[in-house]
C-alpha positions, 0 to 999 in steps of 0.5 A, spaced: 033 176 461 028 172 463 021 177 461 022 176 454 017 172 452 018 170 444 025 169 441 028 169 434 034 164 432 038 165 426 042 160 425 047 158 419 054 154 418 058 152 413 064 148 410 069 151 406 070 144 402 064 139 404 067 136 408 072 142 410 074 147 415 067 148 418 064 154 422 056 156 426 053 163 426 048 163 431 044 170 433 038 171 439 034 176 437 027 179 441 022 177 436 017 183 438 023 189 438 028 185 434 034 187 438 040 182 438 040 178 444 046 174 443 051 171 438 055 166 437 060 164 430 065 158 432 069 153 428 067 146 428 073 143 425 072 139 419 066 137 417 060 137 412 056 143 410 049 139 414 053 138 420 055 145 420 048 147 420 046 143 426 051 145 430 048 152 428 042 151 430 044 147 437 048 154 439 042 158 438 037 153 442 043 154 447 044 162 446 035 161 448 036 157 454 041 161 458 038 168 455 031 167 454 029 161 459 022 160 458 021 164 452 017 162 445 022 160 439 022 160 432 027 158 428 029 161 422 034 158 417 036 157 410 037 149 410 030 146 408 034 139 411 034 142 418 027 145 417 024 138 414 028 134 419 026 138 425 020 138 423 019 132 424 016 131 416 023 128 414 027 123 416 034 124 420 037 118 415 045 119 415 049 117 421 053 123 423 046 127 423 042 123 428 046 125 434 046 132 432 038 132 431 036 128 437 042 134 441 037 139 437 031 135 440 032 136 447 034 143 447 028 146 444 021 147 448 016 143 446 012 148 441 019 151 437 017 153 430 022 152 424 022 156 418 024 155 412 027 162 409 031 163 404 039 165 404 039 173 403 035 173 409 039 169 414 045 173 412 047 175 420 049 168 421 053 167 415 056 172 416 058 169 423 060 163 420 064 166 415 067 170 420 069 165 425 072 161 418 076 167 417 079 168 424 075 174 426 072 172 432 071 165 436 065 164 441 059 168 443 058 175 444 052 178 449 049 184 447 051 190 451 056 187 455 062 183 450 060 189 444 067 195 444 066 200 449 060 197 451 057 197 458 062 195 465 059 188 467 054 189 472 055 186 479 054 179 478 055 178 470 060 171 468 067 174 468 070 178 460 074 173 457 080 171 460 088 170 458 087 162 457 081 165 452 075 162 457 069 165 460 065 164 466 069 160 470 066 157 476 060 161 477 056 157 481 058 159 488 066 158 488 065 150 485 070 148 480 067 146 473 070 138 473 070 134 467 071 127 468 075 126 461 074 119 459 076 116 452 072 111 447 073 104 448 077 100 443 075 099 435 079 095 430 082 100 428 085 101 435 088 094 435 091 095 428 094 102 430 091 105 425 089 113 424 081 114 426 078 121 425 071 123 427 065 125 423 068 125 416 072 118 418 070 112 416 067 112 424 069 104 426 064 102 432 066 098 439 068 092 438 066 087 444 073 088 447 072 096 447 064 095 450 067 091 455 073 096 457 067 101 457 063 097 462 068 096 466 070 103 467 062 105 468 062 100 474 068 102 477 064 110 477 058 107 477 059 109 486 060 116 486 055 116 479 051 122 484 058 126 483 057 127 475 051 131 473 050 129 466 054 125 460 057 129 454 059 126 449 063 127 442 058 125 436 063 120 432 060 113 433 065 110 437 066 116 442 057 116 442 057 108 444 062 109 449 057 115 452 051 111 452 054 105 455 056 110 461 050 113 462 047 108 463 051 105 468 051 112 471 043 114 470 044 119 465 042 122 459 048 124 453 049 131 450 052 131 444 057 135 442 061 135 435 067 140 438 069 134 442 070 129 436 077 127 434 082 130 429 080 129 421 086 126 419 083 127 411 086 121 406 091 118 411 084 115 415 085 108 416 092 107 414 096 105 419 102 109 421 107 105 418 103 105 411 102 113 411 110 113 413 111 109 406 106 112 402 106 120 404 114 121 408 114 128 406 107 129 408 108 126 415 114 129 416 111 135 415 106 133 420 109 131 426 114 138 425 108 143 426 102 144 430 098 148 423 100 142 419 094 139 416 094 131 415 092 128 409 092 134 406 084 136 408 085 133 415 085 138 421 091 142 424 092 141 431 091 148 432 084 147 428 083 142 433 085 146 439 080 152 437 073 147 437 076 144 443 076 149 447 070 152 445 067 145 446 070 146 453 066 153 453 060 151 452 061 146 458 062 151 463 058 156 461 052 151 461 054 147 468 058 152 472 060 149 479 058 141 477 062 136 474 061 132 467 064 126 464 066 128 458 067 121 452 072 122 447 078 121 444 085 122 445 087 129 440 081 133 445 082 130 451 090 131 451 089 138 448 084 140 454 090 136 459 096 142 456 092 147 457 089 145 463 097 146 465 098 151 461 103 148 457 105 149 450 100 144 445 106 141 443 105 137 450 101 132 446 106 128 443 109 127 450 102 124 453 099 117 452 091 115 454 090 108 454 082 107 451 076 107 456 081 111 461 079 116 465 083 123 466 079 129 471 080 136 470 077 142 475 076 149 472 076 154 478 074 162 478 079 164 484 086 164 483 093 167 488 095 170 481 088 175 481 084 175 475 088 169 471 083 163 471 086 157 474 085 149 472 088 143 476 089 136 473 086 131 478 087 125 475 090 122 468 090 117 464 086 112 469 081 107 471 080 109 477 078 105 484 071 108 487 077 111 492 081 115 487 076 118 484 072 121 490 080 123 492 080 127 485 075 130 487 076 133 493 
């Protein structure tokens, strides 16, 4: 679709109780005929109303770079913040928006427009949002090529959906796509054991012992650094810093991405294990004996967890097919992206443990003996790696 010269993007998100259980809607439309190009409606997780909205917007300068590179863009949404911020005549203030802003930032070619409009004409991305709210769809969609009773694939197009619910597995040649998952350094609530969620968590920084643990793990990769193409990272503080630190031992830029941040555990934030055991024993029986429980009555599920996750892990392979990324997180995602690389049951998680500034290193291939069923190997997990055992994980 590159002869396209000028694109539309629509976009919107939402927060079914800011925060709360959040999704984007994104749409790519040809600005001269008004055709759709491409969707996207995915959940976010637990999340406020605005970073929901950005999350929109950065999916739509994603649909334009892969379906329309070198194209003109406007963009269009209902969020006078964004609109202002992207414009550059507000000031991005809050600390969980600022990862997100400086993410839009790097997508979007230099002359993008952004139009302020108001919510009845922005319907198409709200109803994608409201759909992925509602379990209706997941992802992205392509116009002529996911709709029903659409076209075969054309020789050359990214694989349909696949059983493990992931497209586009290694296009690049036969490469696999490789992440190299490392997890945050510690904070304090990590030494005190206590719960830590992402964006609408109390967001500890590093202490001096986690930056330490970072540098030392960026040290250790810092050889092979011509093996990893780019840095992504979770948008919540301890996950980003942890990030920067990394790339900059590795001589890398950070793409933030929220569908990596940790699980939100709602009202049990900050409380240590023990404290919510004494406070909430229902609650957190209720909790450890089922995968769609909700901690802390407005935290997320597992589950939850497990659908942004992998749609954050779409994302990945969609945008680097065929290289190999290091991914900074936190332990809900990474041993969530772990069971399902080994097609294990999600339960799997509670029987894993991920020490903090570990390294753990899945590869994600097209080809499998089994004919159309994707294949994931699991190189490494839960290490700090010599230079030895890292370039060995990857071979």
């Amino acid at each position: 679709m590159s002869e396209i010269r000028s694109v539309v993007i629509e976009a919107d998100g939402g927060s079914r109780g800011n925060p709360g259980p959040a999704a984007y809607g994104a749409v790519l439309k040809d600005a001269r005929t008004g055709q759709v190009i491409a969707e996207d409606g995915t959940v976010i997780g637990e999340a406020t109303n605005n970073v929901a909205e950005y999350s929109g917007l950065i999916a739509g300068l994603r649909l334009a770079e892969e379906f329309a590179p070198g194209a003109e863009i406007e963009v269009r949404m209902d969020s006078k913040l964004v609109v202002e911020q992207m414009s550059g005549r507000w000031k991005v203030k809050h600390p969980s928006m600022r990862p997100l802003a400086v993410e839009a930032n790097r997508l979007a070619p230099p002359g993008t427009r952004y139009v302020w409009v108001p919510r009845e004409r922005n319907a198409h991305a709200d109803r994608l949002a409201n759909e992925a709210l509602d379990g209706k769809r997941h992802g992205v969609t392509v116009a002529g090529r996911d709709s029903e009773g659409g076209d075969e694939p054309a020789e050359g197009d990214p694989p349909a959906a696949s059983p493990l619910g992931l497209r586009g597995w290694s296009r690049a040649g036969g490469q696999p796509t490789t992440l190299l998952l490392v997890r945050h350094g510690v904070t304090a609530h990590t030494l005190e054991k206590r719960f830590s969620g992402g964006l609408a968590s109390s967001n500890p920084a590093l202490s001096e012992e986690g930056r330490a643990q970072v540098r030392a793990t960026g040290e250790w990769l810092r050889p092979v650094s011509e093996e990893i193409t780019t840095v992504v990272a979770s948008p919540v503080r301890r996950a980003l810093e942890s990030a920067e630190i990394l790339a900059e031992q590795l001589g890398r830029g950070v793409a933030v991405d929220a569908g990596f941040a940790e699980m939100e555990f709602g009202a049990w934030d900050g409380l240590t294990f023990a404290e919510v055991a004494e406070r909430h024993p229902a609650e957190l029986d209720a909790w450890l004996g089922s995968l769609d429980t909700r901690p802390g009555v407005h935290g997320e599920s597992f589950r939850t967890v497990e659908q942004r996750v992998l749609a954050a892990l779409q994302r990945v392979i969609d945008s680097h097919a065929g290289e190999t990324v290091a991914v900074v997180s936190h332990v809900t995602p990474i041993k969530t992206l772990v069971a399902r690389a080994l097609q294990a049951p999600l339960d799997a998680v509670y029987r894993m443990e991920l020490a903090p500034a570990s390294v753990s290193v899945v590869s994600w291939f097209a080809d499998s003996p089994e004919g159309d069923q994707p294949m994931a190997s699991l190189r490494l997990f839960n290490a700090r790696p010599t230079e030895e055992a890292f370039r060995a994980s990857l071979r």
